[in-house]
C-alpha positions in Angstrom: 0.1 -15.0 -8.5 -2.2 -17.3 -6.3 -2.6 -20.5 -7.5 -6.6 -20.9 -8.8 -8.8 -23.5 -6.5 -11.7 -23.7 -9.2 -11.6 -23.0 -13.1 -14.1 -20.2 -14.5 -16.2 -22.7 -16.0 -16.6 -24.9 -13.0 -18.1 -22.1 -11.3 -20.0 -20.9 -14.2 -22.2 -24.1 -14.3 -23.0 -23.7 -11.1 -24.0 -20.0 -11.3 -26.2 -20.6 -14.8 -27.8 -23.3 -12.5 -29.2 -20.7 -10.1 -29.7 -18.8 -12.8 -31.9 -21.4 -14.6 -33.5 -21.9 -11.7 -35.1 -18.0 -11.6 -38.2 -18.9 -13.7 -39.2 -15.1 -14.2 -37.1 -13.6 -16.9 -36.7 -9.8 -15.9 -36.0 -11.4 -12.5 -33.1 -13.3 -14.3 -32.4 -10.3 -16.3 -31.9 -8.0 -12.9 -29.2 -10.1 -11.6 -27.5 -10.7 -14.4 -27.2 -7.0 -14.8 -26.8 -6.3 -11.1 -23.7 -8.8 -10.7 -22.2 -8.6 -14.3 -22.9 -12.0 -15.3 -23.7 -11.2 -18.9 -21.4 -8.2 -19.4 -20.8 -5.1 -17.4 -22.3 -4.4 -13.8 -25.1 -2.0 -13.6 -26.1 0.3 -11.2 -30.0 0.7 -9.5 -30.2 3.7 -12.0 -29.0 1.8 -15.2 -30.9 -1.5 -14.8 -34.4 0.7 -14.4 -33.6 2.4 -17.3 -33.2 -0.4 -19.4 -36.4 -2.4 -18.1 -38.3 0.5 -17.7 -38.7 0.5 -13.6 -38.3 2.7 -11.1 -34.8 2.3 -9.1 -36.5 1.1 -6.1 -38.1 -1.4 -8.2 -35.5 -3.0 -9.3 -33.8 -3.3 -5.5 -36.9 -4.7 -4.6 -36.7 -7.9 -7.7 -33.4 -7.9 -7.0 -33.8 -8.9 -3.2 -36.8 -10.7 -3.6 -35.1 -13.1 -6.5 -32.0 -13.6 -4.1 -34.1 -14.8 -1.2 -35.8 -17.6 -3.1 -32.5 -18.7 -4.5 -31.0 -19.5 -1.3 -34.3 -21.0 -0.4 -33.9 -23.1 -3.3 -30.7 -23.9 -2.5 -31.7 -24.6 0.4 -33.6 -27.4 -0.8 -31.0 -29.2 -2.0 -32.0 -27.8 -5.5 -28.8 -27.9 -6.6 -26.0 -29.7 -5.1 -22.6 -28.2 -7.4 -23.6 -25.4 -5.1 -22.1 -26.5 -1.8 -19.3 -27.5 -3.8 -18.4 -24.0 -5.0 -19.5 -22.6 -1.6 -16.7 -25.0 0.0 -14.4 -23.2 -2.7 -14.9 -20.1 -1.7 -15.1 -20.8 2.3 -11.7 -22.7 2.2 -9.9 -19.4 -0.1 -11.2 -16.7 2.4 -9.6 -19.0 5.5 -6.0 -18.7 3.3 -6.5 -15.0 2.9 -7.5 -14.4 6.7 -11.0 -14.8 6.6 -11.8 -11.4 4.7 -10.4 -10.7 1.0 -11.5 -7.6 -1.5 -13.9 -9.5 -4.4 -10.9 -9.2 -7.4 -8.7 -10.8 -5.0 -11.0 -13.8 -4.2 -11.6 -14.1 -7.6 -8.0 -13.4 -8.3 -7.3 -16.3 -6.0 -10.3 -18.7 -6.9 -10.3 -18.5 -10.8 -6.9 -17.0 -11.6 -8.2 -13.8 -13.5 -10.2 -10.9 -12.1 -12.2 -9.6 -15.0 -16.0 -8.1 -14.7 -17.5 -11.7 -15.2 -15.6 -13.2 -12.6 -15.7 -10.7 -9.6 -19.4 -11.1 -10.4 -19.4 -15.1 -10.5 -17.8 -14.9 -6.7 -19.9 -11.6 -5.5 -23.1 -13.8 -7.0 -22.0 -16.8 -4.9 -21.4 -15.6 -1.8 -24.5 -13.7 -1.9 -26.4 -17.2 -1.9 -24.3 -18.3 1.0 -25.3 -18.5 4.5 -21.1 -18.8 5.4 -20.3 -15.5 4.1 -21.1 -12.0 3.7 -20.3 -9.5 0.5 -19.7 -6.1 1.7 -20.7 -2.8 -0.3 -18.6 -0.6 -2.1 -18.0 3.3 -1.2 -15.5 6.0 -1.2 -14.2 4.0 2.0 -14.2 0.3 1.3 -13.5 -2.3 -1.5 -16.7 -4.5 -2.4 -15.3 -7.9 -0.2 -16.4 -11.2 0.8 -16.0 -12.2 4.2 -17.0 -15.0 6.4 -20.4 -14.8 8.1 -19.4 -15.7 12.3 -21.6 -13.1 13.4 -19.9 -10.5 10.7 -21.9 -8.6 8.3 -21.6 -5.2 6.7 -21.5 -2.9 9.3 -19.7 -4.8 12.2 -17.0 -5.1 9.1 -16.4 -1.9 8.2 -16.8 -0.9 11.9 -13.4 -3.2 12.2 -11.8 -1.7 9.8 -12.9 2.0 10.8 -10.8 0.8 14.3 -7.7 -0.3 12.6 -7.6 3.1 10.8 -8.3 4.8 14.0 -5.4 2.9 15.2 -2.9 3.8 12.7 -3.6 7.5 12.7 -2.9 7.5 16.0 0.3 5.1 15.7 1.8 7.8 13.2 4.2 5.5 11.3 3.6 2.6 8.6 3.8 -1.2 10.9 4.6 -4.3 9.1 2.1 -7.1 9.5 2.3 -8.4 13.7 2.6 -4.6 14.1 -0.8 -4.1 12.4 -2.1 -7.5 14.7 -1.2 -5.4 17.8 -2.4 -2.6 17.2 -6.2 -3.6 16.3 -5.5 -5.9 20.0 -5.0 -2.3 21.7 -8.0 -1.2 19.7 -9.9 -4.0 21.1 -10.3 -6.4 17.9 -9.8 -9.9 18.8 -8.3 -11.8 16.1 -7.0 -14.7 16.3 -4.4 -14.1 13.6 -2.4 -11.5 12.0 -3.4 -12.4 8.9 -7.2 -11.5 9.8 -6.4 -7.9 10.8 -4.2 -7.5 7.7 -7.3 -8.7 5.9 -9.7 -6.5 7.1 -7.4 -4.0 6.8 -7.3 -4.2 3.1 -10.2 -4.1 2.4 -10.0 -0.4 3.2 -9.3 2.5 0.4 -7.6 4.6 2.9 -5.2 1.8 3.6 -2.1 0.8 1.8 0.5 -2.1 2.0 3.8 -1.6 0.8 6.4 -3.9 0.7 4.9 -6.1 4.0 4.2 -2.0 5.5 1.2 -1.3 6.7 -0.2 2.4 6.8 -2.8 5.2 5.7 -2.6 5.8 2.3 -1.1 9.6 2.1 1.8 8.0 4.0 4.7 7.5 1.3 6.6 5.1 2.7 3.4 2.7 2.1 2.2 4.3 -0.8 4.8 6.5 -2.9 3.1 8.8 -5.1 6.2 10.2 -7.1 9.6 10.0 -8.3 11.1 11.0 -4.8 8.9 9.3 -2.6 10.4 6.1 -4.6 14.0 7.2 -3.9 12.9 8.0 -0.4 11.9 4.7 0.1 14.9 3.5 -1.6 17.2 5.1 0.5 15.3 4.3 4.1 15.6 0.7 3.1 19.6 0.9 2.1 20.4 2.6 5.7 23.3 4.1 4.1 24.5 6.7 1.9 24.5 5.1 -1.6 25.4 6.1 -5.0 22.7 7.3 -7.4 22.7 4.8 -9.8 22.1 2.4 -7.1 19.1 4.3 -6.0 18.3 4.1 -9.6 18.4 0.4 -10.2 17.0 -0.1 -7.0 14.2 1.8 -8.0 13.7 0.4 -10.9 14.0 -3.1 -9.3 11.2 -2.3 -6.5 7.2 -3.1 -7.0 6.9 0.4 -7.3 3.9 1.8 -10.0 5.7 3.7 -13.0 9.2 2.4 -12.3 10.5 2.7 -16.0 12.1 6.2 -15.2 15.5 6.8 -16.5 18.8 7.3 -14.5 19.1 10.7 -15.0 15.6 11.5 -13.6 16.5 9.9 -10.5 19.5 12.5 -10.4 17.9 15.6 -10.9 15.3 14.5 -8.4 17.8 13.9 -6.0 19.3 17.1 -7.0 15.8 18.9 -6.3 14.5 17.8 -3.2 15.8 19.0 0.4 15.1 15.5 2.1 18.5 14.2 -0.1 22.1 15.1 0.7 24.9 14.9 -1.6 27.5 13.8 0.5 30.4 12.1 -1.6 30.9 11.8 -5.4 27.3 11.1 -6.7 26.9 10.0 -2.9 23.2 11.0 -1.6 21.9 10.4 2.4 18.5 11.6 3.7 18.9 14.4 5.7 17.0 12.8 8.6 20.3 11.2 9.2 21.6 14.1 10.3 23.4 15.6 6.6 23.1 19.2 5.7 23.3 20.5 2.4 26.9 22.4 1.7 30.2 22.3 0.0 33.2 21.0 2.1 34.3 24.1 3.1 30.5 24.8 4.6 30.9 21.7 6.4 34.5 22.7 8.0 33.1 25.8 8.9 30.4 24.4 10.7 32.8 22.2 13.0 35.3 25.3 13.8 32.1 27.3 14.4 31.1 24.8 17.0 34.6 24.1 18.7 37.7 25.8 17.3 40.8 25.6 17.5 40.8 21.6 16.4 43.8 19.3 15.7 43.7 18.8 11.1 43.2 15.0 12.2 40.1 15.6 14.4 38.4 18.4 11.4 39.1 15.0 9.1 37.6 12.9 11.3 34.4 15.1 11.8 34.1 15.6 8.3 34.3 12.1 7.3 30.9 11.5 9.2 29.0 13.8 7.2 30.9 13.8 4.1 32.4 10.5 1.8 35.3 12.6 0.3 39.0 11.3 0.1 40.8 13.1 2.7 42.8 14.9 0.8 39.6 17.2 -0.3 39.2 18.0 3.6 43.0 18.8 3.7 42.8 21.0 0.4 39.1 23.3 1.7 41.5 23.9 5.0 43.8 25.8 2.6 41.2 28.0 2.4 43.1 30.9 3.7 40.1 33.1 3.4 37.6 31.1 5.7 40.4 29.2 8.0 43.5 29.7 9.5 46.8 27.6 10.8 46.8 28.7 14.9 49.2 26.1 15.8 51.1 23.1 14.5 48.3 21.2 12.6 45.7 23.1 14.4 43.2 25.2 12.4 40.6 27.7 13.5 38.2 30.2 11.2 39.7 33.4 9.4 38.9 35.9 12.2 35.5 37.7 11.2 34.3 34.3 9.5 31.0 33.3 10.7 28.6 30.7 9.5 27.3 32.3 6.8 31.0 32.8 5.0 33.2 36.1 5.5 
């Protein structure tokens, strides 16, 4: 957890200053609502209701009250202000310039509850040095710093690095994601600006320092066997199941309290994992197929036959973690293969792939 810069309080004071400082009371009473500074944040709609005003209304006494607060601030009405702005400028440089409002907050004040996403959306609002960015089924509400950024060149950014991800195909870790956005045409001066931006996205997700669109598993595992997927693409190896299971349970993964035995019948269920050896699974990207080891013998002496019993071992043995002396016993299989030669073995004449 990032360590916080400022306390709750500290920047409390500061915002019941500003606060203070709106002389109007339903003026007070619209941003409070509007920000959640005095319990939940309300929408246009909700805050009318309450006061009695048209929607439109209250956008407009919203607006109007934040313009003569930075005014006022301006003014030098109230100095704890540039401190707190100073706060926030110096925690958006650590998190690349750009950072979703829970995660400032997150960062600033160590908790990201209602009050406080509100405290830092409030402050930044009042700022010259920064921007908060609006919330929709694309984008995170963020904060990011002004240097000719607002809104719509920011989402425009990110709306790039998307592009450039669908068209990459595959989940990039971090300088990946940096190059990309270059191609694009985003200059950054940092990959930890483009990974910024980029989270501020809803169709973007990070996974284990993996970068990618958020239907991708690998970045953002939705089930059981997207987990053991995962799992497995990391080990680079065929690997027991209770090793998948521990390591799932070990990962950052959402929901990783599932038992053993799920992980099995999962494993057991889905075509992209190959039981090769005693409790043994590989993906079958690696090049497995599903099969006994007599389907796997027959599969060799389909594709070259007659083969030394040393060679049929040895092909197994790549596909398959058995002991050899489960090869030598499925060659004994006098119904599917046949002894042609001293140690050489070919398929029972009118054996085909499929079995006799």
């Amino acid at each position: 957890m990032p360590e916080a810069t400022a306390t709750k309080q500290e920047l409390e004071t500061v915002v019941k200053k500003v606060l203070a400082s709106i002389e109007r009371p339903r003026e007070r009473e619209v941003i409070e609502r509007r920000f959640g500074l005095a319990g939940a944040k309300e929408t246009l709609e909700s805050v009318g209701e309450t006061l009695g005003i048209t929607r439109e209304r209250v956008r407009q006494i919203e607006k109007a009250t934040l313009v003569r607060a930075r005014v006022g601030l301006a003014n030098g009405k109230n100095p704890s202000f540039d401190t707190a702005e100073m706060e926030l400028v110096k925690a958006l440089h650590e998190l690349g310039r750009a950072a979703r409002t829970d995660v400032l907050a997150q960062k600033l004040i160590g908790h990201s509850d209602t009050k406080s996403r509100g405290i830092v959306a409030f402050l930044a609002e009042l700022s010259k040095k920064m921007v908060a960015t609006t919330e929709n089924d694309r984008y995170y509400p963020a904060i990011v710093l002004t240097d000719d950024q607002d809104d719509k060149s920011t989402k425009l950014a990110v709306d790039q690095i998307i592009e450039a991800l669908k068209q990459h195909g595959q989940p990039v870790d971090k300088d990946g994601l940096f190059k990309l956005a270059a191609d694009a045409g985003l200059t950054y001066e940092h990959p930890n600006e483009t990974a910024a931006l980029a989270s501020l996205s809803k169709l973007i997700a990070n996974f284990d320092g993996k970068w990618g669109l958020n239907k991708w598993p690998l970045v953002n595992p939705k089930n059981i066997r997207d987990k053991i997927y995962i799992v497995l693409l990391q080990a680079g190896k065929p690997t027991h199941f209770s090793d998948i299971a521990a390591a799932v349970k070990s990962q950052n993964f959402r929901r990783n309290n599932v038992t053993e035995q799920a992980i099995h019948n999962e494993l057991i269920k889905d075509d992209r994992f190959i039981l090769v050896g005693r409790g043994i699974y590989a993906l079958s990207e690696w090049g497995y197929k599903k099969g006994s080891i007599t389907d796997v013998i027959r599969d060799i002496l389909t594709e070259e036959s007659p083969l030394h019993r040393e060679e049929i071992v040895r092909r197994v043995l790549k596909v398959r973690q058995v002991r050899e002396a489960t090869i030598l016993l499925g060659l004994q299989n006098q119904k599917e293969f046949k002894r042609v030669a001293k140690a050489q073995y070919a398929l029972e004449q009118g054996t085909t792939t499929g079995g006799k």
